[in-house]
C-alpha positions in Angstrom: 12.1 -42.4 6.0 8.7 -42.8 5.7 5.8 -40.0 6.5 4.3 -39.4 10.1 0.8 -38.9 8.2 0.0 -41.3 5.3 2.9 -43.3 5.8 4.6 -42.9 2.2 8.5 -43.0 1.7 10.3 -39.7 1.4 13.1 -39.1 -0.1 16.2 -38.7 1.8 16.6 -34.6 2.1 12.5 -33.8 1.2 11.3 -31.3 2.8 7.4 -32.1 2.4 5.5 -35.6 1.8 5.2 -36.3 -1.7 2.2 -37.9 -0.7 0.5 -35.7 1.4 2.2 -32.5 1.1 3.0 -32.5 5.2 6.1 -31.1 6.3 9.6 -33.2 7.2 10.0 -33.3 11.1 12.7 -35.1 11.3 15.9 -35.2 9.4 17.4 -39.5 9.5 20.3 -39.8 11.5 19.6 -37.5 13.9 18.1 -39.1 17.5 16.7 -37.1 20.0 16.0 -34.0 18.8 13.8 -33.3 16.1 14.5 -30.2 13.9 11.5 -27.4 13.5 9.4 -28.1 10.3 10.6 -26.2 7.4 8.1 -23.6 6.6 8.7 -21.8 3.5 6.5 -18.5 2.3 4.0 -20.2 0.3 3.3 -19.1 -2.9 0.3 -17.8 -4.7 -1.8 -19.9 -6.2 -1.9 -18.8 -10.2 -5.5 -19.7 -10.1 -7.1 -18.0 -7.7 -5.3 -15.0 -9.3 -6.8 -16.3 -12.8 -10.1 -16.2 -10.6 -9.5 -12.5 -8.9 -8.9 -11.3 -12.4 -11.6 -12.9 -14.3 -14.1 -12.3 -12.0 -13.6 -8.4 -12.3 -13.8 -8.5 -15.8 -16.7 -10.5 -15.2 -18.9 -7.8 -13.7 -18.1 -5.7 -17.5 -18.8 -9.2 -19.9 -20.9 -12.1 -18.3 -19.5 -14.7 -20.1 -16.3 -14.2 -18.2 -17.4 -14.3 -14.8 -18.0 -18.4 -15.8 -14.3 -18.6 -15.9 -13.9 -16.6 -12.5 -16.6 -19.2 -11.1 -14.8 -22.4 -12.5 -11.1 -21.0 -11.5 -12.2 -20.2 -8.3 -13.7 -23.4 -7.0 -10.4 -25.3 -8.6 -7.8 -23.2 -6.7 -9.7 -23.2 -3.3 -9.7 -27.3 -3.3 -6.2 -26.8 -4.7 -5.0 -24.4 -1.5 -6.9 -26.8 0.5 -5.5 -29.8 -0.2 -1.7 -28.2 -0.6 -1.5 -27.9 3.3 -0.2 -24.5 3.7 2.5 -24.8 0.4 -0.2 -22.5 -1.7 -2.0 -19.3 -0.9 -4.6 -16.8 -2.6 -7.8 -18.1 -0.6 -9.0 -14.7 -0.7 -8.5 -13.8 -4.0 -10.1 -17.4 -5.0 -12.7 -16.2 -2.5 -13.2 -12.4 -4.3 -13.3 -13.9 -7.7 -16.0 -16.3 -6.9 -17.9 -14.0 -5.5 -17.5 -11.3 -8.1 -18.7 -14.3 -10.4 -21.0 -14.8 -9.0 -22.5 -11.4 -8.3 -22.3 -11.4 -12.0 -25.0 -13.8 -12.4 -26.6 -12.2 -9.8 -26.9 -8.9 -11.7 -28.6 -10.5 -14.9 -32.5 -10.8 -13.9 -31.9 -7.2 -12.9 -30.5 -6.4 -16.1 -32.9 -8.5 -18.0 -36.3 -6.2 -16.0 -35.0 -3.3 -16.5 -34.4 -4.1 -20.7 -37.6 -5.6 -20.9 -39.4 -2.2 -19.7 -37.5 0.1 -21.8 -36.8 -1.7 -25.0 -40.6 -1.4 -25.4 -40.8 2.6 -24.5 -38.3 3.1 -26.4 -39.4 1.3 -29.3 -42.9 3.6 -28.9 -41.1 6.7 -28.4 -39.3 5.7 -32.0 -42.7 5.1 -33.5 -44.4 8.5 -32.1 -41.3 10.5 -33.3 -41.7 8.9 -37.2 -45.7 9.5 -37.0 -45.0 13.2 -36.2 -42.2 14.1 -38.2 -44.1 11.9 -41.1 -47.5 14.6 -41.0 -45.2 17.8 -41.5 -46.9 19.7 -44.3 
C-alpha cells in the first residue's frame, strides 16, 4: 500500500505515513468503501511544555528565557510538520512569548539601574561625609 500524499510504502496495518505523517484511509483488501481515518488524541508535545516552563522561569532569570525561545521555535515546526499527531501550540506560543518579553524587559531594567546605582552610590558617600565630622 503506498501513501495517497507523498507516495511512500506503508506498512500493512500503519495507521499514519511514515513518510509524511498523513493518516491511513484505506485498509488493503477492502474495495468500495473506505474506513474513516483513524484519529487518535494527539499528544503533547514535551517541548513546547519545556518552552511553557522555561519561559516562566525566564521572566525571574534571563538566561533562561533563551531556552524558552530556542524550545519554542523547535516544537512549533515540530507540531507543524507532525500533521495533527502532536499538540501544545499554545504553550509553544506562551513560552515564546514569555521569552521573549524577557528580553523585552532588559533595556528597562538596564535605565532604571543606570539612574539609581549612581544616587545610590551618592547617598552612600553623603552618609560617610556626615557620620565622618561627628565631634
Amino acid at each position: 500500500m503506498f501513501c495517497e500524499t507523498c507516495g511512500a510504502g506503508i506498512q500493512d496495518g500503519s495507521l499514519f505515513c511514515n513518510q509524511c505523517g498523513r493518516a491511513v484511509t484505506g485498509v488493503p483488501g477492502q474495495r468500495g468503501t473506505a474506513p474513516a481515518p483513524y484519529v487518535a488524541d494527539g499528544e503533547t508535545s514535551g517541548k513546547a511544555l519545556a518552552s511553557l516552563l522555561t519561559g516562566i522561569f525566564g521572566l525571574i532569570l534571563f538566561p533562561i528565557a533563551i531556552g524558552a525561545i530556542i524550545l519554542g521555535h523547535m516544537s512549533r515546526s515540530e507540531i507543524r510538520k507532525s500533521n495533527g499527531r502532536l499538540k501544545g501550540d499554545g504553550m509553544a506560543t506562551a513560552g515564546l512569548v514569555m521569552g521573549y518579553g524577557a528580553f523585552a524587559l532588559i533595556p528597562f531594567i538596564l535605565i532604571i539601574a543606570a539612574i539609581a546605582i549612581p544616587n545610590l552610590l551618592r547617598a552612600r558617600i553623603a552618609a560617610n561625609e556626615s557620620s565622618a565630622f561627628i565631634w
